[in-house]
Steps between C-alpha positions, in 0.01 A plus 500: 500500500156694568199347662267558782686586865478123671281380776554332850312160350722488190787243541892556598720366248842306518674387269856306419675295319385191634353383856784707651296812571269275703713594785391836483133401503534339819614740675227770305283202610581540906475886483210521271319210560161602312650626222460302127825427365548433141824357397683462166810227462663565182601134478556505169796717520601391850756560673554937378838456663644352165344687291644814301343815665332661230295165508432489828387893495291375184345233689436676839328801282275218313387358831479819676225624228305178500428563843438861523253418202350158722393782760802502807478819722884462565805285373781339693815423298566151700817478314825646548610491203205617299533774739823582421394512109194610486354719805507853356404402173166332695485776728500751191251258251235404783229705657525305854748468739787268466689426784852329412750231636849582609802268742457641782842617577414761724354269750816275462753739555301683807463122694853349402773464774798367278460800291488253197163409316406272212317550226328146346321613144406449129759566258332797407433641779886392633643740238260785514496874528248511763647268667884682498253811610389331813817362619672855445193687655458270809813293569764759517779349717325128482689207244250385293507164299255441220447228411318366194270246540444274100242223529401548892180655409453248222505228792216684686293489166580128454380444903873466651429627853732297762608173300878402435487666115428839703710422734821408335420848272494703788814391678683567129339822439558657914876359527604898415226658746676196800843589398430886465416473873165695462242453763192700310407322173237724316205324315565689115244216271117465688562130426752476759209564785415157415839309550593746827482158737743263268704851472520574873609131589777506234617868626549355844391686842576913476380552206142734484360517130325777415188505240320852324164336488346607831618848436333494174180385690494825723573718210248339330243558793595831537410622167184300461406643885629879359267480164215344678516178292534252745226173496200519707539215821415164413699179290732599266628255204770450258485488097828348353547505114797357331620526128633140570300183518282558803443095567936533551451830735244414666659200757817735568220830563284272715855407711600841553185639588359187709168507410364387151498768219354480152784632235358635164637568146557801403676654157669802570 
């Protein structure tokens, strides 16, 4: 996709399949606090994670377009999954930089002491090549569990955060992570950031969770910093579209974010 180079007051652009990938923004928020974030939740296809891949690549390309073409100076792929579908075909259709999502195995295998990680995900991204590439390229000599992850992220989108429904989920879905013996349970769905309390207290003491998103903040920094595109000082703000309804978004946005946000329509 051609256009003009972009421009330090131009926004940066997120996008998932839902409010997931609000994660990410907070902790883009911290390290680049003046910076105009635009954000796209896919609701309408929400969660990726079931989804067949070629759709989700489909989807992620759509999105990925309509906000190169709304004007962002750089993308972030606050998704794992869409990451794992999609992130050279956006790297190869898109003029600006798109920085990606990936488990962050490497950091998990460096801080464990058991030698044994878990792996908490989306289907999708459970079962993926990427996925198989980072376990054999950074946990050599570590046991690693995956585990798959169906309808946790769909209890984030529906405002589950610490209440019994959550609760009772996530002592079903970690039984294999408690029994596996693993101390080092890596964060593999950005809608997990959200849960990480209820998680932690049904994990028990010794277990560290581990979460991509401030990495993806520095990278994201870094670049911006290295192609002189980063915001001028002063207030920055956040822009959240949704293919969903936005008046059903908009009290689960507002939660996660902790401030009031408006939630627009969009078609993409």
């Amino acid at each position: 996709m051609k256009g003009r180079s972009p421009a330090p007051l131009q926004p940066l652009a997120l996008f998932d399949s839902g409010v997931g990938g609000l994660s990410v923004a907070r902790e883009i928020r911290r390290a680049l606090p003046s910076e105009e974030l635009l954000y796209v939740a896919d609701t309408a296809y929400c969660p990726y994670g079931d989804r067949p891949e070629p759709e989700v690549r489909e989807r992620a390309l759509a999105v990925g377009r309509h906000l190169a073409r709304s004007g962002a100076k750089l993308l972030v792929v606050a998704c794992n999954t869409a990451t794992g579908a999609a992130l050279e075909d956006l790297r190869a259709t898109l003029a600006i930089p798109v920085v990606g999502l990936e488990p962050a195995v490497k950091t998990a295998a460096r801080v464990t002491r058991a030698r044994r990680i878990g792996v908490m995900a989306t289907t999708a991204t459970a079962r993926s090549e990427r996925l198989r590439t980072l376990i054999r390229s950074h946990a050599q000599g570590i046991e690693v569990v995956t585990l798959p992850c169906p309808g946790l992220a769909d209890l984030v989108e529906e405002g589950h955060l610490d209440d019994d429904t959550l609760v009772s989920r996530l002592e079903d879905l970690t039984r294999p992570l408690r029994e596996a013996g693993v101390d080092t349970v890596v964060l593999g769905c950005t809608h997990y950031a959200f849960v990480a309390p209820a998680l932690s207290r049904v994990l028990g003491p010794g277990f560290e969770l581990v979460d991509s998103a401030p990495a993806i903040a520095r990278r994201t920094e870094h670049l911006l910093r290295e192609a002189g595109l980063l915001a001028a000082p002063g207030p920055g703000s956040l822009r959240v579209l949704t293919t969903g309804q936005p008046e059903k978004v908009a009290p689960i946005v507002e939660t996660l974010w902790g401030a009031p946000v408006e939630v627009e329509a969009v078609t993409i």
